[in-house]
N, C-alpha and C positions, 0 to 999 in steps of 0.2 A: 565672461562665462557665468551661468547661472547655477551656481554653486546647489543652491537648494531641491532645483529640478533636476540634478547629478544625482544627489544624493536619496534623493527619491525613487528615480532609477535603477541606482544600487539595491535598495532595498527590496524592491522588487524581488531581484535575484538571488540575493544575499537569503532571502524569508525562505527559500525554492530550498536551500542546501543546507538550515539547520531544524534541530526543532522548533513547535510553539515555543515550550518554554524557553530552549535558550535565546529563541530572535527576543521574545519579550524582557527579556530579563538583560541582555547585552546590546541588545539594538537599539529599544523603546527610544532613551532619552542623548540623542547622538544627531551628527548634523556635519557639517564640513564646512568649516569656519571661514575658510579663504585657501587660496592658490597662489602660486608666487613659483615662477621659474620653474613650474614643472613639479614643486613639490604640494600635496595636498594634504590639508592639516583637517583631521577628522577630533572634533570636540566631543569629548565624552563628562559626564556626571561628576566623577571623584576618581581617586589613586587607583582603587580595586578594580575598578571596569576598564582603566586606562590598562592595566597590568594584565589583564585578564585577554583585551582583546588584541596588546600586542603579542602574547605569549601562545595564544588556541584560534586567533582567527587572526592575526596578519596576512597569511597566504592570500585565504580565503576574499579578505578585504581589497586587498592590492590586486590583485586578476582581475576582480568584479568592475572597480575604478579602471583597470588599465582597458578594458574591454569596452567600456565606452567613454572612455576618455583616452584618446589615443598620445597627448603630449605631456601626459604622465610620469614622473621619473621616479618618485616616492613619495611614502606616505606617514606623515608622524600623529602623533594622538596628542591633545591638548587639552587639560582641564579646564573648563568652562562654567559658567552656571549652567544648574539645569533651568532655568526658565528657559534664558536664549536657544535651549535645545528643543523645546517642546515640541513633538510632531503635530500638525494641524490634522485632523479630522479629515477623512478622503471622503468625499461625496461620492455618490454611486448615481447620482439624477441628474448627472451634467456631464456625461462621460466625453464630449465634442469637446470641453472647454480644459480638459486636463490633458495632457502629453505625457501619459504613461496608461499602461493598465489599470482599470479600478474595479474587475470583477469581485466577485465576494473569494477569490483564493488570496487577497492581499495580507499584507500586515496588518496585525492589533486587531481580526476577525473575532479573537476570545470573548470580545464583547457581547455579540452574539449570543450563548451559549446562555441556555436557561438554565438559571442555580438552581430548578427545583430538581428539575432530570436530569441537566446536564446533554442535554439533546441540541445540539447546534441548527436550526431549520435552515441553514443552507443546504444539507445533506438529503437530497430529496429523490424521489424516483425520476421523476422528469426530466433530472438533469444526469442518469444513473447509463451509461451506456452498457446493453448487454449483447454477449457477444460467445462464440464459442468458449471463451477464457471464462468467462461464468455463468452461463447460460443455467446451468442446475442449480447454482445457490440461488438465481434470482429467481429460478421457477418454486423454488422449495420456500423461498421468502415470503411469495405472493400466496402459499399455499397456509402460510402461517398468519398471515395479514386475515385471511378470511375464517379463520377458525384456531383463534390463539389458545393453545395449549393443550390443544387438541391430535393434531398432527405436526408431527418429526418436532417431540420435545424431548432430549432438549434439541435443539439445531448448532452442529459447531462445524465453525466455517474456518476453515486454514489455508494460506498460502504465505509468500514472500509479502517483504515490507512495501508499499506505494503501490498496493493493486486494487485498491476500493473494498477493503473490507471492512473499514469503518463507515465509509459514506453507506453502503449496505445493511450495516445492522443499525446506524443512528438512522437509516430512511424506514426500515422495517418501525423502528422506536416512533418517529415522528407519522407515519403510518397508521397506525394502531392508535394514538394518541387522537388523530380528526376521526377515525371511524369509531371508538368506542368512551366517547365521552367520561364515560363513569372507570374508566381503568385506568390504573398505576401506573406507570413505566418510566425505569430508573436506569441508566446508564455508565456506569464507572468500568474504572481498569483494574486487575485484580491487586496492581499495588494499591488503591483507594482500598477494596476491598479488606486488603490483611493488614491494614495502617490502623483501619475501624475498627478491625476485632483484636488487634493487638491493644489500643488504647481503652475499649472496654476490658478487657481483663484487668489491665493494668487499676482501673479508676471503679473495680468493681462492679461493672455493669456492665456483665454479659449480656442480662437479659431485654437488656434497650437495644444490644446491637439484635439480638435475634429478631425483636419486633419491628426495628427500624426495616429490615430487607425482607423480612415475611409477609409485609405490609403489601408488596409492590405484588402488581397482575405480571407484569412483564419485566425480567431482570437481565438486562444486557451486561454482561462482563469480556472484559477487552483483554488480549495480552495474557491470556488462561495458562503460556506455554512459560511461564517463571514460576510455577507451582510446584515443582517436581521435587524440590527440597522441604517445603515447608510442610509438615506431616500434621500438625495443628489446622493450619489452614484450609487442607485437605478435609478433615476430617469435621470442619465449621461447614466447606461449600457441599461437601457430602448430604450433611442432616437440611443443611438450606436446598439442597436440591431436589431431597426425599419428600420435603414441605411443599414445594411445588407443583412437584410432579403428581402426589398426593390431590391435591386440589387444583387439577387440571388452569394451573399458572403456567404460563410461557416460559421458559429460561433460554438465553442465546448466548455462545460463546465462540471467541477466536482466539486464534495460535497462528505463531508461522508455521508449525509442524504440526502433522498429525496426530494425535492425541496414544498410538500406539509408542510415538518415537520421543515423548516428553521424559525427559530420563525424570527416575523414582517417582514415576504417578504411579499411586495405588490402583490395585488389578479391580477396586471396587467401582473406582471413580472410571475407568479406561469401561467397565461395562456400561455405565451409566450414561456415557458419551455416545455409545456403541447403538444402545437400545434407543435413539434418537435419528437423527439426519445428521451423519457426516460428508462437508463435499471440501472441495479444493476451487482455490481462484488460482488463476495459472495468470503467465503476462498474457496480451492479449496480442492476437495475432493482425496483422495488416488490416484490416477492412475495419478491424474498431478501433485500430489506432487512429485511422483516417476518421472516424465517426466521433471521437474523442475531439481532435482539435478543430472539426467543424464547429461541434458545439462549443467549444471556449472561445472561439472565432467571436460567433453569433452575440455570445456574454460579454464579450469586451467590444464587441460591434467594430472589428476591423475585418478589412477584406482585405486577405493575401492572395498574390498570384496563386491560382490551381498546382503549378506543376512545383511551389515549393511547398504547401503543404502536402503535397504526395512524396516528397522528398523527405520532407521531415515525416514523414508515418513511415518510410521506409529505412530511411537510416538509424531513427531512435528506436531499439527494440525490445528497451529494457522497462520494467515500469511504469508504472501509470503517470505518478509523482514526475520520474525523470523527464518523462514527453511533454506535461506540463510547465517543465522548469525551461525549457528547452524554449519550447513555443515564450513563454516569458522575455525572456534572451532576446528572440526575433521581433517581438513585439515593440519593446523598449528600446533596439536600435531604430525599428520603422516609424516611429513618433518621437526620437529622439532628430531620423532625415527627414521626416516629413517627405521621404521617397519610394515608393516600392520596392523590395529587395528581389535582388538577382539570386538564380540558384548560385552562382558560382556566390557571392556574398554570404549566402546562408552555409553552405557548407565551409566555408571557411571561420565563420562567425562558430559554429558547432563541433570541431574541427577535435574541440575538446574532449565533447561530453560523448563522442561514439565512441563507442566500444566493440573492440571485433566480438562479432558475432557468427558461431558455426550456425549455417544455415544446409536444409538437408530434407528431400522430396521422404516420406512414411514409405512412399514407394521403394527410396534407394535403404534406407535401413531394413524392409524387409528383405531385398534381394542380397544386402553384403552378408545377413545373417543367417539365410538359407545356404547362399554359398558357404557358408562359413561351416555349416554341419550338413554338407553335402546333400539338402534337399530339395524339392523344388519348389520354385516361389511361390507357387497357388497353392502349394500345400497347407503353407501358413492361414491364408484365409478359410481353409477347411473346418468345419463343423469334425470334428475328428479327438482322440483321446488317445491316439497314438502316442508313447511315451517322448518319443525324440521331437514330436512335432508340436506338443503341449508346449515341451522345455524351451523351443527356439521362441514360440509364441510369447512365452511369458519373458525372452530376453528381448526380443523386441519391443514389448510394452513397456521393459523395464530403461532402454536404452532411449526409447523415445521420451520417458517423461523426464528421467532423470539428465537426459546430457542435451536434450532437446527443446526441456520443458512445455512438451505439449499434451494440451489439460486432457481428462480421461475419458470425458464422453467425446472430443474427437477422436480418442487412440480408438475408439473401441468401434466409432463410424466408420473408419476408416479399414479396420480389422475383422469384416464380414460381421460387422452389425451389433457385436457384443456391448451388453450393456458395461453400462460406468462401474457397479460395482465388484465384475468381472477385472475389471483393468487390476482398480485398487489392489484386489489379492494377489494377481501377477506381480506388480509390480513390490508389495508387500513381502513377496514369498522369494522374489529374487535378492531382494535387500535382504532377508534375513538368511538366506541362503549364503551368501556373499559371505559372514562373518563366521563361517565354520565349512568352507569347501575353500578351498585351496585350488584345487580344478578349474571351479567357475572361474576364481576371480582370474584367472590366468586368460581363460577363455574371453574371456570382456575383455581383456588389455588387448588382447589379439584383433578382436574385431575392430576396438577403438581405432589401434593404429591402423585397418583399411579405410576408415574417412578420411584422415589426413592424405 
């Protein structure tokens, strides 16, 4: 058995299911030593990382190893040198002659990443699928590319974890960087950001941190939605925002939530977001899922049967990250058989990572919901201000995004034409509704249980 191309393997998928940091920092200097009767000894650095990786990622480890290595029985850690651990360098310009994946989503990618921005150039438009799921932030992006700090500043863009809203604002960063030679643009996460102004207060030099971020054209900040506590920090990205805005500089920001729903942001700062472009990435729906792993296909230049990657666009429907991790998986056995895989093989291979998922026509949520308050179904599509007919409308927006997750310029296509910012309030108005009517929420439980 070739222990080394195992455990290369491994990693693959093992990178798919932690962070950068922690793959780099627990995986980097590790290796699998030898086999014997079914147990495999995975060599690690020193005591701490041995202790560390039987104690937060044994599961993790052993599934990964038992999933393609089937005659597996266990797996122990053994301290080693790190030289003999050292990972070799994965070429990306011979991708025929390695028997795994080698696109740019592998390990030890951090390399990459330019220390002056911090801007990774793998994260590009070209390689950016858009799709109903974010059809507005990428129109709103392109809108910012050609006239940076001009229109929808600042720009904050929110949704769930693994839906390309970094690949998004570091393409917008890298963007802006070939079209305007002579501008700035700096990339960090707001914990970089309040580490920097913590440590200048600390070391008496506020006013270096001021000049260091006032310096930049274009300021992408990542992760905006751990703010809500820190009322300093607030009140630093406030004045650095004023500066900005001031001198028609770009500022861009994300969150998984929306900037109304960040508990303790200041009502200064929730304007300030406000007076810009807010939009949402949603997961994305079938046809970019399928558009998704066409292109990672192409990047790792393998060809899978048609009817499993429609399979895998239909059964994975959560995340971007997860469909990737997924496809990874398939990949790794199909260069591990040197065979084509069978759907029946892949669903079993993935058997793991699905997730039941409530699937549900816009069509049937506005009919259970008319029925629900004894209206009729066209009614809802009505141009209308009818109080009872408003109310169902905005539960229906509010049910399709929130239990359905589907993004707001489809709710609003789909709902006789209404734009996106029309959804947002609906659905806005019924969340906050929710937390002081007693009525509503009864009402909702009611309707919930007619999908089931």
């Amino acid at each position: 058995m070739d222990t080394k191309q195992l455990w290369k393997n491994c990693l693959v998928e093992i990178e798919a299911g932690v962070s950068k940091a922690n793959f780099s920092t627990w995986f980097k200097n590790t290796c699998i030593l030898k086999e014997e009767t079914g147990i495999v000894y995975v060599g690690v650095p020193n005591e701490f990382v041995r202790d560390w990786l039987k104690n937060k990622y044994h599961k993790l480890i052993t599934k990964t190893i038992a999933d393609v290595y089937e005659n597996m029985r266990a797996v122990e850690y053994v301290i080693t040198k790190i030289e003999s651990t050292k990972q070799e360098p994965i070429k990306t310009n011979n991708i025929n002659n390695l028997n795994i994946p080698t696109n740019k989503e592998l390990p030890l990618k951090d390399l990459y990443i330019n220390p002056d921005d911090n801007l990774n150039p793998k994260y590009r438009f070209d390689s950016f699928i858009v799709g109903t799921f974010n059809e507005l932030a990428y129109a709103a992006s392109q809108a910012i590319i050609e006239n940076p700090g001009t229109k929808y500043n600042p720009f904050f863009v929110y949704g769930g974890t693994g839906l390309g809203k970094t690949h998004l604002l570091q393409a917008v960063g890298n963007s802006i960087k070939e079209k305007y030679a002579n501008k700035k643009v700096h990339y960090l996460t707001l914990e970089k950001f309040a580490t920097d102004f913590i440590n200048s207060l600390q070391s008496n030099k506020a006013n270096s941190f001021k000049e260091k971020y006032r310096k930049y054209d274009l300021l992408i900040i990542d992760d905006i939605q751990f703010i809500g506590k820190m009322e300093k920090i607030q009140e630093e990205l406030f004045h650095t925002f004023n500066t900005f805005y001031e001198n028609n500089k770009q500022i861009i920001f994300s969150s998984d939530k929306h900037p109304n729903y960040i508990p303790e942001l200041a009502d200064r700062l929730k304007s300030r977001f406000a007076a810009g472009m807010i939009v949402d990435v949603s997961e994305p729906e079938y046809e970019s899922r399928l558009a998704i792993l066409k292109v990672k296909l192409r990047e790792l230049d393998v060809d899978l049967d048609q009817e499993v990657v429609e399979y895998v666009a239909s059964a994975i429907q959560g995340n971007i990250r997860e469909l990737e991790g997924s496809l990874n998986t398939i990949v790794c056995h199909y260069k591990l058989k040197n065979k084509p895989l069978t759907v029946v093989e892949v669903k079993n291979l993935l058997k793991n990572n699905i997730k039941p998922k409530k699937n549900v026509a816009i069509k049937d949520v506005v009919k259970t919901v008319s029925d629900y308050y004894s209206l009729e179904e066209s009614s809802v599509y009505e141009k209308t201000r009818r109080k009872e007919i408003v109310k169902a409308r905005q539960v229906v927006m509010y049910l399709l995004r929130e239990d359905f997750n589907v993004s707001y310029p489809l709710i609003g296509q789909k709902l006789g034409g209404k734009d996106h910012t029309t959804v947002i309030h609906s659905y806005l108005k019924i969340k906050e509704d929710l937390k002081n009517d007693p009525q509503l929420l009864q009402e909702l439980e009611q309707i919930r249980i007619m999908f089931k």
